[in-house]
N, C-alpha and C positions, 0 to 999 in steps of 0.2 A: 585679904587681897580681893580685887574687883572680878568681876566675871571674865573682863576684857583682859585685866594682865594676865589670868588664871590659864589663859589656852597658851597650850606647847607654840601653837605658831606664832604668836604675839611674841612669847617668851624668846625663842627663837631666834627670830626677826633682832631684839630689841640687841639679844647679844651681839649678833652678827653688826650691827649697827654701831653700838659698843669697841668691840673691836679694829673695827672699821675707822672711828676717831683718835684710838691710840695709837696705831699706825700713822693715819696723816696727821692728826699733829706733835706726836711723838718726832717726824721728821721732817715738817713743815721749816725750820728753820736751817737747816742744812740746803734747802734745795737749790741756793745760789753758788752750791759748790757741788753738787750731784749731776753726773753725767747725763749726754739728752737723754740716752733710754730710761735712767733713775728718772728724772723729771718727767718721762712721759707717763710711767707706772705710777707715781705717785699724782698725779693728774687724772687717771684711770681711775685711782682709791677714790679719790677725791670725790670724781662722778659718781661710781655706786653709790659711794656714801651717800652723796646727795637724793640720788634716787631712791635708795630705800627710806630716806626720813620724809620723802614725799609719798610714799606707797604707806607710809607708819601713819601721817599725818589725814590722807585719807580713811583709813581704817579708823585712827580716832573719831574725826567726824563723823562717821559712820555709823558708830557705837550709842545708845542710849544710857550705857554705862557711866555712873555718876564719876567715879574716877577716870575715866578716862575723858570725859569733860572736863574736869577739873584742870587736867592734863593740857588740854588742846588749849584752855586758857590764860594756863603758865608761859605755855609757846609764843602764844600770839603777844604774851607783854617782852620774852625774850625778846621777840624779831623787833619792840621799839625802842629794845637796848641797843639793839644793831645799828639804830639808825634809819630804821624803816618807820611811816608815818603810823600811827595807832592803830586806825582801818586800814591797814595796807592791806587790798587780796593777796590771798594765801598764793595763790598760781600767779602771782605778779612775781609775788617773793622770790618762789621758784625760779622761776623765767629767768630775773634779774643775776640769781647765782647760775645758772649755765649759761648765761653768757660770756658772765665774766671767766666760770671756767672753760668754756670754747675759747675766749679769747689769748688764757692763759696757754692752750694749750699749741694756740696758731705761733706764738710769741717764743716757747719753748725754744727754738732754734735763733 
Protein backbone atom coordinates (compact mmCIF):
# COMPACT_ATOMS: atom_id res chain seq x y z
CA UNK A 1 0.00 0.00 0.00
CA UNK A 2 0.98 3.78 -0.86
CA UNK A 3 2.22 6.18 1.65
CA UNK A 4 -1.02 8.25 0.70
CA UNK A 5 -3.61 5.38 1.28
CA UNK A 6 -1.36 4.33 4.50
CA UNK A 7 -2.47 7.45 6.65
CA UNK A 8 -5.53 6.85 9.15
CA UNK A 9 -7.06 10.16 7.79
CA UNK A 10 -7.06 9.15 4.02
CA UNK A 11 -8.29 5.78 5.33
CA UNK A 12 -10.80 7.40 7.10
CA UNK A 13 -12.04 9.99 4.74
CA UNK A 14 -12.24 7.15 2.04
CA UNK A 15 -14.74 5.09 4.36
CA UNK A 16 -16.69 7.77 5.33
CA UNK A 17 -16.99 8.48 1.50
CA UNK A 18 -17.71 4.78 1.05
CA UNK A 19 -20.52 4.92 3.14
CA UNK A 20 -21.63 7.99 2.03
CA UNK A 21 -22.35 6.17 -1.62
CA UNK A 22 -24.26 3.32 -0.23
CA UNK A 23 -26.58 5.23 1.27
CA UNK A 24 -27.43 7.47 -1.58
CA UNK A 25 -27.51 5.26 -3.98
CA UNK A 26 -28.50 2.41 -2.16
CA UNK A 27 -31.90 4.92 -1.99
CA UNK A 28 -31.50 6.94 -4.92
CA UNK A 29 -34.26 5.20 -6.66
CA UNK A 30 -36.91 5.36 -4.12
CA UNK A 31 -36.67 9.03 -3.90
CA UNK A 32 -39.76 9.72 -6.25
CA UNK A 33 -41.83 8.24 -3.59
CA UNK A 34 -39.83 9.60 -0.40
CA UNK A 35 -41.35 12.25 1.68
CA UNK A 36 -40.02 16.02 1.23
CA UNK A 37 -38.02 15.80 4.49
CA UNK A 38 -36.68 11.93 3.11
CA UNK A 39 -35.66 13.93 -0.13
CA UNK A 40 -34.24 16.85 1.46
CA UNK A 41 -31.87 14.31 3.68
CA UNK A 42 -31.00 12.41 1.07
CA UNK A 43 -29.94 15.62 -1.04
CA UNK A 44 -27.84 16.56 2.22
CA UNK A 45 -25.94 12.92 1.67
CA UNK A 46 -25.84 13.67 -1.60
CA UNK A 47 -23.83 17.09 -0.84
CA UNK A 48 -21.44 15.82 1.60
CA UNK A 49 -20.84 13.24 -0.54
CA UNK A 50 -19.93 15.36 -3.03
CA UNK A 51 -17.83 17.48 -0.91
CA UNK A 52 -15.68 15.05 0.51
CA UNK A 53 -14.82 13.41 -3.01
CA UNK A 54 -13.76 17.09 -3.76
CA UNK A 55 -11.72 17.51 -0.52
CA UNK A 56 -10.27 13.55 -1.43
CA UNK A 57 -9.68 14.62 -4.97
CA UNK A 58 -7.53 17.59 -3.77
CA UNK A 59 -5.54 15.78 -1.48
CA UNK A 60 -4.83 13.41 -4.43
CA UNK A 61 -3.50 16.14 -6.35
CA UNK A 62 -1.63 17.20 -3.66
CA UNK A 63 0.19 13.94 -3.19
CA UNK A 64 3.45 13.09 -4.96
CA UNK A 65 2.49 9.63 -4.14
CA UNK A 66 2.70 7.27 -7.27
CA UNK A 67 -0.60 5.57 -6.40
CA UNK A 68 -2.40 8.04 -5.59
CA UNK A 69 -1.53 9.57 -9.00
CA UNK A 70 -2.42 6.65 -10.52
CA UNK A 71 -5.60 7.35 -8.64
CA UNK A 72 -6.42 10.77 -9.65
CA UNK A 73 -5.87 9.50 -13.35
CA UNK A 74 -8.51 6.70 -13.19
CA UNK A 75 -10.78 9.61 -11.92
CA UNK A 76 -10.25 12.00 -14.41
CA UNK A 77 -11.08 9.06 -17.40
CA UNK A 78 -14.30 8.22 -14.98
CA UNK A 79 -15.54 11.90 -15.28
CA UNK A 80 -15.27 11.20 -19.42
CA UNK A 81 -17.47 8.11 -18.78
CA UNK A 82 -19.92 10.71 -17.25
CA UNK A 83 -19.98 12.54 -20.15
CA UNK A 84 -17.57 15.26 -19.24
CA UNK A 85 -15.05 16.39 -22.13
CA UNK A 86 -11.46 14.59 -21.62
CA UNK A 87 -9.80 17.99 -20.23
CA UNK A 88 -12.72 18.87 -18.49
CA UNK A 89 -11.40 21.11 -15.16
CA UNK A 90 -11.78 19.33 -12.24
CA UNK A 91 -13.65 22.49 -10.25
CA UNK A 92 -15.66 22.84 -13.47
CA UNK A 93 -16.66 19.16 -12.85
CA UNK A 94 -17.51 20.13 -9.26
CA UNK A 95 -19.30 23.19 -10.06
CA UNK A 96 -21.41 21.49 -12.64
CA UNK A 97 -22.66 18.63 -9.94
CA UNK A 98 -23.69 21.30 -7.12
CA UNK A 99 -25.68 22.78 -9.23
CA UNK A 100 -27.49 20.42 -10.47
CA UNK A 101 -27.62 19.37 -6.80
CA UNK A 102 -28.75 22.98 -5.74
CA UNK A 103 -31.21 22.69 -8.31
CA UNK A 104 -32.45 19.38 -7.21
CA UNK A 105 -32.77 20.63 -4.15
CA UNK A 106 -34.90 23.99 -5.11
CA UNK A 107 -37.25 21.50 -7.10
CA UNK A 108 -37.68 19.04 -3.96
CA UNK A 109 -41.01 20.62 -3.40
Amino acid sequence: MSRFFESAIVREELESINELQREVYGTAMNFPTMTREQKLEHVDKLQALVDKQRIMWTRLSLSDDQEAKDTLEYLKESMTMLGFAPRTDVNSFFDTINKTIQSLRVNVD
